[in-house]
Each structure stands twice: as structure tokens, then as C-alpha cells.
Residue frames as a rotation matrix with the C-alpha (Angstrom) as fourth column:
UNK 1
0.004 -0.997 0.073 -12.14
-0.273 0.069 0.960 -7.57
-0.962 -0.023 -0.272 26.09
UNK 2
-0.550 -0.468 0.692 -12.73
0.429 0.552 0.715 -9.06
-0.716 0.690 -0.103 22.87
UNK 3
0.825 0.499 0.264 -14.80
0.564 -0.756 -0.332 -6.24
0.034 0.423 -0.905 21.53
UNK 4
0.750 -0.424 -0.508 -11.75
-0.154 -0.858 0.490 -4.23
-0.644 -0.289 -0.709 22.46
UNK 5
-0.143 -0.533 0.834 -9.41
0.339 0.766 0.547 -7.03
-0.930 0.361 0.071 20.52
UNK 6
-0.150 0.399 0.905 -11.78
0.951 0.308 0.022 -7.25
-0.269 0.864 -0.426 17.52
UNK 7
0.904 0.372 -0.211 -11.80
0.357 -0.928 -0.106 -3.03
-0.235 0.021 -0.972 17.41
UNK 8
0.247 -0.834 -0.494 -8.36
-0.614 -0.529 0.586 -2.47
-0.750 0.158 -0.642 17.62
UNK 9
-0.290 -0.737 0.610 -7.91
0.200 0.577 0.792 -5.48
-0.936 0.352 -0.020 14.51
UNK 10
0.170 0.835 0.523 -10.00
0.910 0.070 -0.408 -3.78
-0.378 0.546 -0.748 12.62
UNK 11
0.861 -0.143 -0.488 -8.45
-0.325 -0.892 -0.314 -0.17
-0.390 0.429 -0.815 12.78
UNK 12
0.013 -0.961 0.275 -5.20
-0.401 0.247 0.882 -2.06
-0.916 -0.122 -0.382 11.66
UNK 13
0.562 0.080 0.823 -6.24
0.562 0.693 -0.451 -3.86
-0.607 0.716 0.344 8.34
UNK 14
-0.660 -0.646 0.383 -4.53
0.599 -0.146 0.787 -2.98
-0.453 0.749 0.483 5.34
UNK 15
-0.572 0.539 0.618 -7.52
0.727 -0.016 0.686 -1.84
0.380 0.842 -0.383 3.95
UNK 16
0.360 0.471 -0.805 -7.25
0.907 0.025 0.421 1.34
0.218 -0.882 -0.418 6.22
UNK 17
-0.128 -0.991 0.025 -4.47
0.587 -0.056 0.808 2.06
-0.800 0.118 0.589 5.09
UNK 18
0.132 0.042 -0.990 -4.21
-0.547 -0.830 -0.108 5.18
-0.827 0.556 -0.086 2.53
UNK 19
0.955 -0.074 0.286 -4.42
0.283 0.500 -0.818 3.40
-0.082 0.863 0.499 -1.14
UNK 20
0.539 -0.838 -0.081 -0.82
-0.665 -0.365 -0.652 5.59
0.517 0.405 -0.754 -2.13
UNK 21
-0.056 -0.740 0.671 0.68
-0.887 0.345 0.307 3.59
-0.459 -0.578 -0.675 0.95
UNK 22
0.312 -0.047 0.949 -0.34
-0.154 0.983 0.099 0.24
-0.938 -0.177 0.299 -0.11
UNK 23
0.921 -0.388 -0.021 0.67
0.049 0.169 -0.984 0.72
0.386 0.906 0.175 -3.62
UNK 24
0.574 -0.618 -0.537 3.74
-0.759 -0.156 -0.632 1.42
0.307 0.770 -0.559 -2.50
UNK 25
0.190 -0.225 0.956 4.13
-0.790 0.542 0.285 -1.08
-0.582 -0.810 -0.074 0.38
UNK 26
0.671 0.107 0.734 3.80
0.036 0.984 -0.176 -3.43
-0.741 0.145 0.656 -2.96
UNK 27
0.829 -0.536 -0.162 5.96
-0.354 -0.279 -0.893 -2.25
0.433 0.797 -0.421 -5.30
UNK 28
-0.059 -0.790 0.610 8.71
-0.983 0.154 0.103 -2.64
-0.175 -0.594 -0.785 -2.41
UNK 29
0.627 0.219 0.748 7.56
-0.213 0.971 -0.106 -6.27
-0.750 -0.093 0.655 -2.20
UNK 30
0.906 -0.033 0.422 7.63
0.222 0.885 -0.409 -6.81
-0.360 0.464 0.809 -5.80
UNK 31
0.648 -0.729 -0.222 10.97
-0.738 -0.529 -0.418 -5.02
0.187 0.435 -0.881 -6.30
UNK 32
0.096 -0.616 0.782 12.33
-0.933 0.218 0.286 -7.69
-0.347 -0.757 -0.554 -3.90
UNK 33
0.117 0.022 0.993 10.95
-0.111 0.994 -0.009 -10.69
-0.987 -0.109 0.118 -5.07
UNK 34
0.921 0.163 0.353 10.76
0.353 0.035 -0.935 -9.79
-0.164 0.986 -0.026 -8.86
UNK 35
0.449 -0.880 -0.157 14.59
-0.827 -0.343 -0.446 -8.49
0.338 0.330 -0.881 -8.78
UNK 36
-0.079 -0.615 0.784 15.49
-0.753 0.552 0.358 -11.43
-0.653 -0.562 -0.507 -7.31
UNK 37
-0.008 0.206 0.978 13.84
0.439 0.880 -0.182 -13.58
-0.898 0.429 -0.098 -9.81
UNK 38
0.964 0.031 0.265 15.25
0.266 -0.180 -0.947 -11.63
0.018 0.983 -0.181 -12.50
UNK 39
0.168 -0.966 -0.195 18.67
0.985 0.174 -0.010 -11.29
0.044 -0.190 0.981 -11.53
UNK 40
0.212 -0.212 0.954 18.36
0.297 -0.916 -0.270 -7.17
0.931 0.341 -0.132 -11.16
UNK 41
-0.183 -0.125 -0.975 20.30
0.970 0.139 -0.200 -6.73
0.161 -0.982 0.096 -7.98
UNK 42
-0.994 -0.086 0.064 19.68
0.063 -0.951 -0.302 -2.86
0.087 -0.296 0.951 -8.02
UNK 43
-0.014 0.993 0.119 15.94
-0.186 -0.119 0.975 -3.34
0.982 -0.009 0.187 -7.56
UNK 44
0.124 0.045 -0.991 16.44
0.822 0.554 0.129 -6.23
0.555 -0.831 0.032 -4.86
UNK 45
-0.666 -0.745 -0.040 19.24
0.653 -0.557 -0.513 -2.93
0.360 -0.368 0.857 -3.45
UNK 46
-0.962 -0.130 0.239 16.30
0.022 -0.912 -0.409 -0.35
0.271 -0.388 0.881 -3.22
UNK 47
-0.022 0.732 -0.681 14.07
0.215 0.668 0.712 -2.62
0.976 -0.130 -0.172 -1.33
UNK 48
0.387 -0.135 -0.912 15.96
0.702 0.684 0.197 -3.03
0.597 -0.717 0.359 1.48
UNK 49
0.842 -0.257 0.475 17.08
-0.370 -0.915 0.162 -0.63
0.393 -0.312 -0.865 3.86
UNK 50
0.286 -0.940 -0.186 21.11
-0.779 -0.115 -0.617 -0.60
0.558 0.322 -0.765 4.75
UNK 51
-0.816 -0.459 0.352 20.66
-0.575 0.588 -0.568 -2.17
0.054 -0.666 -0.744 7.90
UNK 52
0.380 0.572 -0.727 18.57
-0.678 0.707 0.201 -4.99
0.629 0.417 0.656 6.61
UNK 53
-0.686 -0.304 0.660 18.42
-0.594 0.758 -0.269 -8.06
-0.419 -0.577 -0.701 9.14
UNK 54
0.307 0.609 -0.731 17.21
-0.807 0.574 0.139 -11.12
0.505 0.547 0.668 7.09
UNK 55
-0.553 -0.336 0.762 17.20
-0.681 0.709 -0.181 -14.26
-0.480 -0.620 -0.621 9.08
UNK 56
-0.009 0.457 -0.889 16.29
-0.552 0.739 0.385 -17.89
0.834 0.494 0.246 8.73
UNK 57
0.365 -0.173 0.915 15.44
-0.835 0.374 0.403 -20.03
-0.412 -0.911 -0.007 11.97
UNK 58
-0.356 -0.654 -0.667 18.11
-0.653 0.685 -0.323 -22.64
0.668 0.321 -0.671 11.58
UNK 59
0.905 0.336 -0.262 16.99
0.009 0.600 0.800 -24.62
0.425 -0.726 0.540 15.29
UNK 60
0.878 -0.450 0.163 19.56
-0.048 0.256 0.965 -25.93
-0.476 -0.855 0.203 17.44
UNK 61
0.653 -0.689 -0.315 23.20
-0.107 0.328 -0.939 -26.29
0.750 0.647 0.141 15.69
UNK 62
0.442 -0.450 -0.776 26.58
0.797 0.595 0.109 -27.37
0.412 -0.666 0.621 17.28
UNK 63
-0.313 -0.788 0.531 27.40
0.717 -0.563 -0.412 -23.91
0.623 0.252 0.740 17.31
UNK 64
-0.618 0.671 0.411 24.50
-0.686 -0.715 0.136 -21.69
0.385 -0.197 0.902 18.42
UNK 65
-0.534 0.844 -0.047 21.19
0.766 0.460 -0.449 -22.98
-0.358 -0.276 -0.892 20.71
UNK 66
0.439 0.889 0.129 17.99
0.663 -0.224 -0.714 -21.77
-0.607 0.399 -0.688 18.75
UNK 67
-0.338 -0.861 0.380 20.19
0.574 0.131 0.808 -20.96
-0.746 0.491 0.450 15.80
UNK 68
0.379 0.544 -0.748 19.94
0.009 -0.811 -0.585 -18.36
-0.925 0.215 -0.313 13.14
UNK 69
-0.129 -0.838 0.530 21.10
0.902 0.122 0.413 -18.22
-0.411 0.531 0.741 9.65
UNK 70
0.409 -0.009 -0.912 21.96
0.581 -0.769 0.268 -14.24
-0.704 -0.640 -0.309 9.10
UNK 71
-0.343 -0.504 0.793 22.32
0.938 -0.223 0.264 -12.36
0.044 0.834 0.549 5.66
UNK 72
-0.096 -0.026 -0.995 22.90
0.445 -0.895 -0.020 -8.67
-0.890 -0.445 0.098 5.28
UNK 73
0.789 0.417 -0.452 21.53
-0.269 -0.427 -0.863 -6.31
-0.553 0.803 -0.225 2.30
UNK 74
-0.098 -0.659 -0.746 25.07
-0.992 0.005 0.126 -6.27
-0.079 0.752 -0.654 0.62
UNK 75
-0.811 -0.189 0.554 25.32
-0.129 0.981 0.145 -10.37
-0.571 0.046 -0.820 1.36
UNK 76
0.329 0.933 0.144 21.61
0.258 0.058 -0.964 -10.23
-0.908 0.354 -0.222 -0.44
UNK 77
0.686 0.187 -0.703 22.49
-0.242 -0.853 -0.463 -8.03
-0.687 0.488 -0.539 -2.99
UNK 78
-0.114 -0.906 -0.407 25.18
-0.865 -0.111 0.489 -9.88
-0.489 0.408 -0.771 -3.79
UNK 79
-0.239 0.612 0.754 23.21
0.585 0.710 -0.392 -13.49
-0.775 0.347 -0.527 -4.45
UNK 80
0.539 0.631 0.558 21.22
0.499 0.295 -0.815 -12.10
-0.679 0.718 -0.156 -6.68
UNK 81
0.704 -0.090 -0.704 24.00
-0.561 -0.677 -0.475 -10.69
-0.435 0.730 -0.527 -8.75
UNK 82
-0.658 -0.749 0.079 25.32
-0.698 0.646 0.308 -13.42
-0.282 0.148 -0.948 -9.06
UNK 83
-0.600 0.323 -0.732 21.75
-0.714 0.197 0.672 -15.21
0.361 0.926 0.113 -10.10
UNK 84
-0.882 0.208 0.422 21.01
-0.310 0.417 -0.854 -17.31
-0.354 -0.885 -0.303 -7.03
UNK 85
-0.586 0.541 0.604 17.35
0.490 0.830 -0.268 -17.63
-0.646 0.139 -0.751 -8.15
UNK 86
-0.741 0.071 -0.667 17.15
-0.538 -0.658 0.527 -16.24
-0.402 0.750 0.526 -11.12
UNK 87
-0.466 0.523 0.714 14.02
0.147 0.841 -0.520 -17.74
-0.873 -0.137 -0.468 -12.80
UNK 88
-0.851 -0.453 -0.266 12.41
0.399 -0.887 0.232 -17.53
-0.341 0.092 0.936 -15.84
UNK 89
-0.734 0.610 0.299 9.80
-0.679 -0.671 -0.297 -14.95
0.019 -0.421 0.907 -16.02
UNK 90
-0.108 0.927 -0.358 7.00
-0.680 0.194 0.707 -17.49
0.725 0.320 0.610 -17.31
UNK 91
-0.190 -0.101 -0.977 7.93
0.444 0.878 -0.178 -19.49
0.876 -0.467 -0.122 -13.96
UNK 92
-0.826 -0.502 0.255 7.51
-0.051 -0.385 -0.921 -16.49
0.561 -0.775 0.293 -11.76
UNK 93
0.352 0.762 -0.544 4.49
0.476 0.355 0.805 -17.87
0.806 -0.542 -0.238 -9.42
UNK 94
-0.781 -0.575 -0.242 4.92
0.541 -0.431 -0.722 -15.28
0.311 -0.695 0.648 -6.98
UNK 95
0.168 0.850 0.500 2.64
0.179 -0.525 0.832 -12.98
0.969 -0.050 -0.241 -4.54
UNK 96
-0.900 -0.436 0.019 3.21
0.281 -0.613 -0.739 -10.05
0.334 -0.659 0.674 -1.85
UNK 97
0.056 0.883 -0.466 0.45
0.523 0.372 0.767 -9.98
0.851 -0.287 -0.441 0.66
UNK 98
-0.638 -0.213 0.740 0.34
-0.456 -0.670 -0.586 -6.45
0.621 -0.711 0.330 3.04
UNK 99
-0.159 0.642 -0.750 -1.03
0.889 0.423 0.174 -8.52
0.429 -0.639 -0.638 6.33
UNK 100
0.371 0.311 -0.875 -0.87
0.853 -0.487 0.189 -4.93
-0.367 -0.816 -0.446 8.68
UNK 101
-0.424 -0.473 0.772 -0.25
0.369 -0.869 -0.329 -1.25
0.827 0.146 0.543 8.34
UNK 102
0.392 0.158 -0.906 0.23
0.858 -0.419 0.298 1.08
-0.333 -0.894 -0.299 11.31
UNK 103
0.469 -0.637 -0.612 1.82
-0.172 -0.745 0.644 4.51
-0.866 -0.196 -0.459 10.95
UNK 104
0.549 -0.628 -0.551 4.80
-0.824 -0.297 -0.483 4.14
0.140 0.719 -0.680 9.45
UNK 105
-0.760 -0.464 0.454 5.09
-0.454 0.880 0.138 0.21
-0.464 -0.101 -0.880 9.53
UNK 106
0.549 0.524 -0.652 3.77
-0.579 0.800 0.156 -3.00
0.603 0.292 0.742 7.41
UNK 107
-0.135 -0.948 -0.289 3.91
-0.677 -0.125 0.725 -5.87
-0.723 0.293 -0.625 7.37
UNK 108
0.291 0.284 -0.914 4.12
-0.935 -0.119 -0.335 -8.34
-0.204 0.951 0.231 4.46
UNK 109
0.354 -0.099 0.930 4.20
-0.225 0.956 0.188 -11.66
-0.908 -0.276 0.316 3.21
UNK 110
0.025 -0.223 -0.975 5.79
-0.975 -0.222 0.026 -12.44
-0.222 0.949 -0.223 -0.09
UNK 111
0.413 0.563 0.716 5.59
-0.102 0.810 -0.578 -15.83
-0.905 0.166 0.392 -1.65
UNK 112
0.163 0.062 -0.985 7.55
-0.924 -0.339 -0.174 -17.58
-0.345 0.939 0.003 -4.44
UNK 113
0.565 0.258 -0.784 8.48
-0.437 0.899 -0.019 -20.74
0.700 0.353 0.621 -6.21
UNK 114
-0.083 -0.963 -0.256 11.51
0.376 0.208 -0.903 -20.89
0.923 -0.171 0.345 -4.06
UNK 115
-0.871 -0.318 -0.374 10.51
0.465 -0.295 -0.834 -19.05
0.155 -0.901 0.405 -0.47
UNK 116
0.531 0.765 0.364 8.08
0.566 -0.640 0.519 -17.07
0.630 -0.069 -0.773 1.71
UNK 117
-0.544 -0.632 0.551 9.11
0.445 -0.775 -0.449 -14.03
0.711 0.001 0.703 3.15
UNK 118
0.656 0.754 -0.021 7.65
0.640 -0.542 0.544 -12.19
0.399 -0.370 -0.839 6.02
UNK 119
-0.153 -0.546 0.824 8.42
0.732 -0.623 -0.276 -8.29
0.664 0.561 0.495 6.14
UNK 120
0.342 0.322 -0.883 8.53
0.560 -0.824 -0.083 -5.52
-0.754 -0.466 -0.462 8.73
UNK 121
-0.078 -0.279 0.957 8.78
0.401 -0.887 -0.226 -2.32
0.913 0.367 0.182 6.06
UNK 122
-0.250 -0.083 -0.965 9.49
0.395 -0.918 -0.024 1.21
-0.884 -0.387 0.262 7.88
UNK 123
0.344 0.218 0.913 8.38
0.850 -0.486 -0.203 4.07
0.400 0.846 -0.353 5.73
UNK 124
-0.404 -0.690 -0.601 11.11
0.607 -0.693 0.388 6.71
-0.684 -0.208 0.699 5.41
UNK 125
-0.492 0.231 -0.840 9.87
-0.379 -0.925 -0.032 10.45
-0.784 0.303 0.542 4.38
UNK 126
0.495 0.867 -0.061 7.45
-0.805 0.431 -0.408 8.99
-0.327 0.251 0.911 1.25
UNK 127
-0.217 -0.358 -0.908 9.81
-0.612 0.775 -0.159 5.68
0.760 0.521 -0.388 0.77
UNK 128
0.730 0.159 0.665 8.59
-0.578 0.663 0.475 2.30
-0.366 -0.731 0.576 2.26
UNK 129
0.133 -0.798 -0.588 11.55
-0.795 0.269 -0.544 -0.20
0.592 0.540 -0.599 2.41
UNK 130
0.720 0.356 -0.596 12.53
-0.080 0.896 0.438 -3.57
0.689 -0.267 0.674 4.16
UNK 131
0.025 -0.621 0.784 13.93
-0.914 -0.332 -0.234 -3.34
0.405 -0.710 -0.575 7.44
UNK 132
-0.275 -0.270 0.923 13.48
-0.727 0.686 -0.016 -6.99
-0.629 -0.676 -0.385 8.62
UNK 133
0.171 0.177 -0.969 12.83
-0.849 0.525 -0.054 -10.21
0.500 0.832 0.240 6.81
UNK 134
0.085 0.188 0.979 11.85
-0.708 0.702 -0.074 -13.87
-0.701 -0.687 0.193 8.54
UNK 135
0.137 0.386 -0.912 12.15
-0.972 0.228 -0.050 -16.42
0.189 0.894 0.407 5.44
UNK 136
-0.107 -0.213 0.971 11.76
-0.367 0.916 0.161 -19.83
-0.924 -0.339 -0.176 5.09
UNK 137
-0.829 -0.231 -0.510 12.90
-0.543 0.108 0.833 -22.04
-0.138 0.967 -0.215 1.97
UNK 138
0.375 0.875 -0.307 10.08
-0.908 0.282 -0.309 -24.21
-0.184 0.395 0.900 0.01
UNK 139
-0.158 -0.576 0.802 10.90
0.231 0.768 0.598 -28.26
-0.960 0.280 0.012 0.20
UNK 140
-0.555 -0.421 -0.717 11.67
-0.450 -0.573 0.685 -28.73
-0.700 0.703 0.128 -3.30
UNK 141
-0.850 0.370 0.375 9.02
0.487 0.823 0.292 -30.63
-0.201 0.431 -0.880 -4.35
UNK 142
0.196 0.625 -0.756 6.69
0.476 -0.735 -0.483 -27.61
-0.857 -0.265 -0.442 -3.17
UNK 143
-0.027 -0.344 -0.939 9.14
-0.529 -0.792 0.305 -24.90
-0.848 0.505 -0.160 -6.05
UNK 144
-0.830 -0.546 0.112 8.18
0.170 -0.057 0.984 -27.06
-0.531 0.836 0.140 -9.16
């Protein structure tokens, strides 16, 4: 069994993965995180795919048990045109980390002063793009 485990995590690594895919699996990344931290919401835009589901695990609330907070591409797209966390550039401590490739799926960790990000991509005809998104903010003592 754990030969079988340690066989099948092995045909999975990134580093398995065709070289063209993982370039572009990052670029996607850093469109996201580098349009966000430059305020260029048309990058962030052709990250994400339409029906983008970005969540945050909120916990319990008075509203919702095991609670979500829930932002769609346009609701994205629109933060960062508006600057949300715009940063600048000499502050951008940032890094996109392909944990898995299968087929036509990653996924990906991203990493800045201000969040980490973890990514299912899908890879439409030769475009990879962000179809889910798990994030969690940085206490603020962590983002200076």
C-alpha cells in the first residue's frame, strides 16, 4: 500500500509536468498576485475564470454554521480597481508555488505580504486559469 501511495505521489509532482505547463501555471499565479499588488485589475481579470469561487473559512457566525466569506471574479476584480492592496513594488515579498499537476489541473499556493492563496487552475485549450481559490489573511504583524 504505501509503495502504491509513494508511486502514485511521485507521478503527480510538478516536476512531471511538461516545463510549457508550469511556466504557464506561473504566470497565472503571478498575474493574480502581481495585478493585485499593482492595482492592474485586467491582469488580476485574466487569471480567473468567470465562474471563480474564492472563499475564506469565516467559522461559525450568527448567520451561517461553518461559515464562509464568498467573493466572485467581478467582486475581485473590482477590489483591486479600486487598490485594495495595492503595494509598492519594492514591498512586493511574494511567491507562487505549483504543489500538483494532473491533466488539466494544478494546484498552487501563492504567498504575499498580505495573504496566502491556495489554487485549483483548470487548463482551457492552451490557457491555465483560476477556477477556485481557499485564502487566508496574514495577522498584521506577519504583512510588515
Amino acid at each position: 500500500m504505501l509503495t502504491t501511495l509513494l508511486t502514485l505521489a511521485a507521478a503527480t509532482t510538478p516536476a512531471s509536468a511538461p516545463p510549457a505547463d508550469l511556466a504557464a501555471i506561473e504566470a497565472t499565479c503571478f498575474d493574480y498576485v502581481d495585478g493585485q499588488l499593482a492595482g492592474d485589475p485586467e491582469r488580476v481579470k485574466r487569471a480567473l475564470h468567470p465562474d471563480l469561487a474564492k472563499r475564506r473559512v469565516l467559522g461559525d457566525t450568527p448567520d451561517e454554521r461553518l461559515g464562509l466569506q464568498r467573493m466572485s471574479r467581478e467582486e475581485l476584480v473590482d477590489l483591486t480597481k479600486r487598490g485594495a492592496l495595492k503595494t509598492p513594488k519594492a514591498e512586493w515579498n511574494r511567491a507562487c508555488r505549483i504543489l500538483d499537476v494532473a491533466g488539466d489541473t494544478a494546484a498552487v499556493r501563492a504567498e504575499t505580504p498580505w495573504f496566502v492563496d491556495h489554487f485549483h487552475m483548470g487548463r482551457f485549450g492552451d490557457r491555465w486559469v483560476i477556477v477556485n481559490a481557499m485564502w487566508q489573511m496574514k495577522p498584521r504583524d506577519a504583512a510588515k
